[in-house]
N, C-alpha and C positions, 0 to 999 in steps of 0.2 A: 504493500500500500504506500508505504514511504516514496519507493522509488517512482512509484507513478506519478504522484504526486510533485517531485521535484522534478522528473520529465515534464509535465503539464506548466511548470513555472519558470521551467526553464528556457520553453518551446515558446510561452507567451511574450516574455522577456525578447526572446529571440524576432518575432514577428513585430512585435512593436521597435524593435531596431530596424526590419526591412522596411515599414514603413516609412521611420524617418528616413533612409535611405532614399527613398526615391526621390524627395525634396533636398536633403545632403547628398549627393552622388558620392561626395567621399568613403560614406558609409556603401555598404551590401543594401541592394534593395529584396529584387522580388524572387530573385531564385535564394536567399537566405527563407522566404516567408514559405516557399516552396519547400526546403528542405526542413523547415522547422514543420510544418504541417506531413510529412514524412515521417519525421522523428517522432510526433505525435502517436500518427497509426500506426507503428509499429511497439513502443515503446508507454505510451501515456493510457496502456492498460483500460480503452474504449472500447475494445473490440470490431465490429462491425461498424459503428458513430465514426470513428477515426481513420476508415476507410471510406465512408460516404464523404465526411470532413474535406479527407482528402481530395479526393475527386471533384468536389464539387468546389472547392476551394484553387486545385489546381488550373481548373477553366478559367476562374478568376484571374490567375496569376497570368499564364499565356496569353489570356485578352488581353487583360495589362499593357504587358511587352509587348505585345505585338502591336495596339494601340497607339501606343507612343512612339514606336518607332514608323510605322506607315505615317501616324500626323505628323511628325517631325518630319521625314525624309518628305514626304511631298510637298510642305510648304518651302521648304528650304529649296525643294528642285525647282518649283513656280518659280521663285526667286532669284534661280541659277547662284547659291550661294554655294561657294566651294568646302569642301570637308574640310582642307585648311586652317578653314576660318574658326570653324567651330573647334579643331585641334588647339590649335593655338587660344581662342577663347578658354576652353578646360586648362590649357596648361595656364594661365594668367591664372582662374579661380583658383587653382591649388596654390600657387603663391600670394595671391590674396587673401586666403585664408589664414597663412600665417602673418602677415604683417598689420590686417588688421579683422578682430572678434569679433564674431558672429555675422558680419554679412562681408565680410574680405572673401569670398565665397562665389558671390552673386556682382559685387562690384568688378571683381579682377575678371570673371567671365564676358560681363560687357566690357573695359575698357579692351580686354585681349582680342575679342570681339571686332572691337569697332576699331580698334589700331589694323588687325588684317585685311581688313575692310577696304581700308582709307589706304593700305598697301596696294590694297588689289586694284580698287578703281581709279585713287588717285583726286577723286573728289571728295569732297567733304559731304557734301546731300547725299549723292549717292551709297556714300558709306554709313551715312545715319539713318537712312532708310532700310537699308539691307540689312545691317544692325538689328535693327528694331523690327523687321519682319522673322529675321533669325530668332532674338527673345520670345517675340509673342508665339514660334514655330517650336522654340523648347519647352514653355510655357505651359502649352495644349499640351503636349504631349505629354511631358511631367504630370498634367491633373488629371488624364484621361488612366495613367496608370496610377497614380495617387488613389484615386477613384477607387478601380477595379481591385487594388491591395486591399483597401479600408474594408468591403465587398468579402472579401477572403481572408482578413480578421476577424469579421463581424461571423463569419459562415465556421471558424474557431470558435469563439467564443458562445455560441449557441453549440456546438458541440462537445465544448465543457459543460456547458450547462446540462444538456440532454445526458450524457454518460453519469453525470452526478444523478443527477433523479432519480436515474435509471439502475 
């Protein structure tokens, strides 16, 4: 009983980390929320609940990702923004995370962002534009799998609860 018990809070611990993760990219997102929802049916002593859990949680997680990567990848192609950009925008956020707390993150992503930008076209509009169509294109994306994790937390969390009653 012990051990199920600290699988089950270990596993939730765990999910509520992929969650932030999809908003921190530093963090693990949806395949941690995926494997804790594994670790669950096999181990968090549900039975049958933690393989429905599973499953129906895993749909969650694939919609997810995959959500977020088709909205992102097509606005971004509308835009003809280059992968580049967004490279270099990630590598700016990890350095802005360290130099300045809690949103060195989201700042260093856009100025990294909009410096490759302003590389690439050579204009100043045009790279504020494309900038800003890229944000609002990681944006969607991020909430549409933000979404679909919370979806497959929530589809957790009633499967704690259901195994308890039960």
């Amino acid at each position: 009983m012990f051990a199920e018990t600290l699988v089950t809070v270990l596993c939730g611990l765990a999910i509520l980390t992929g969650v932030a993760g999809i908003v921190i990219p530093v963090l693990p997102g949806s395949i941690l929320i995926a494997l804790s929802l594994l670790a669950w049916a096999l181990w968090g002593g549900a039975g049958t609940t933690g393989w429905v859990v599973l499953a129906v949680g895993g749909v969650f997680v694939l919609a997810g990702m995959a959500a977020g990567a088709v909205l992102t990848g097509r606005k971004l192609k509308q835009h003809s923004i280059p992968g580049r950009s967004v490279v270099t925008g990630l590598v700016f956020g990890v350095v802005g995370m360290f130099l300045i707390p809690v949103v060195g993150l989201f700042v260093g992503f856009a100025a990294g962002l909009l410096l490759s930008e302003l590389h690439r076209t050579r204009a100043w509009r045009t790279a504020a534009a494309s900038s800003r169509a890229a944000l609002k294109a990681t944006g969607l994306g991020m909430l549409a799998e933000f979404g679909l994790a919370c979806l497959a937390a929530s589809t957790w969390v009633i499967g704690v609860w259901t195994a308890a009653v039960a």
